[in-house]
N, C-alpha and C positions, 0 to 999 in steps of 0.2 A: 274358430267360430262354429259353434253348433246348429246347422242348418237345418236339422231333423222335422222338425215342426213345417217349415217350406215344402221340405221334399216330398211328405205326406199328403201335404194339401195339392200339389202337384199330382199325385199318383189318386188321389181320391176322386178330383176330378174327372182323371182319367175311367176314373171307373165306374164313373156316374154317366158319363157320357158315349163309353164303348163299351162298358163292361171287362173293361182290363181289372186281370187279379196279378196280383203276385207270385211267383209261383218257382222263384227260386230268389235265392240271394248272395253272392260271393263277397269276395271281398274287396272289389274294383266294378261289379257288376249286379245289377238290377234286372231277370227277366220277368218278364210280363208275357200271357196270357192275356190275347183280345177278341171278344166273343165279337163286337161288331165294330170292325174297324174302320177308318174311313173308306167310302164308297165310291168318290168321285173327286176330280183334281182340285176341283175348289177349295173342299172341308179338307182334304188330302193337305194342303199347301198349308192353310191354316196352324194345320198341327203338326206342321212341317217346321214352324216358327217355333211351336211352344217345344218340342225338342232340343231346335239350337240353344232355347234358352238356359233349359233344362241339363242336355248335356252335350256342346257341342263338338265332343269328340264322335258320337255317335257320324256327322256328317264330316269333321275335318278325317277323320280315321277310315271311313267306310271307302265306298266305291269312288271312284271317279266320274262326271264332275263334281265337285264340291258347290252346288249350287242348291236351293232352298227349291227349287224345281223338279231339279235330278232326284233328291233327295223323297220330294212328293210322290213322285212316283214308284219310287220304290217301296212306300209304306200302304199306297194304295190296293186296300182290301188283302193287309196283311195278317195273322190272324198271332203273331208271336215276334218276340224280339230280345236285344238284350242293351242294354244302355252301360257303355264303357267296358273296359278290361277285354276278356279273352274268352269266347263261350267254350262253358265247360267240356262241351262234347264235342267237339270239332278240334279244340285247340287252334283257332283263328281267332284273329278278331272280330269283331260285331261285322256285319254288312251295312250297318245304319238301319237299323227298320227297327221301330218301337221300343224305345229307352225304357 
């Protein structure tokens, strides 16, 4: 199933509402560029969800706890991320912060 069409409207969102661009693309990985990311734990939590939904390897893969809370905070007032795979430059996996 070609999900292309979804994942755009996901990631447009995104960048209508923080100013996330795109700014690299692999082949297991998406990173994003976030000019103004969530600011507080509320909105942080929020978009803490549309992640799992988006990729929730991002939170089962990242840090420990694997909670949608843990997870909030870690993206609060983040400014960059990568959703799945193994970031290019480190050779780790994501940390969970902006898919």
């Amino acid at each position: 199933m070609n999900d292309t069409a979804k994942f755009s409207a996901v990631v447009r969102g995104w960048e209508h509402r923080f100013g996330a661009r795109g700014v690299a693309v692999g082949f297991s990985t998406l990173h994003l560029g976030v000019a103004s990311p969530p600011a507080d734990e509320h909105e942080a939590l929020l978009v803490a969800a549309e992640h799992f939904a988006f990729c929730p390897d991002n939170m089962w893969q990242g840090n420990r706890p694997y909670t949608l809370a843990a997870y909030a905070e870690r993206i609060t007032g983040v400014h960059h991320g990568t959703s799945g795979g193994t970031d290019p430059l480190s050779g780790r996996r994501s940390p969970g912060k902006w898919p």
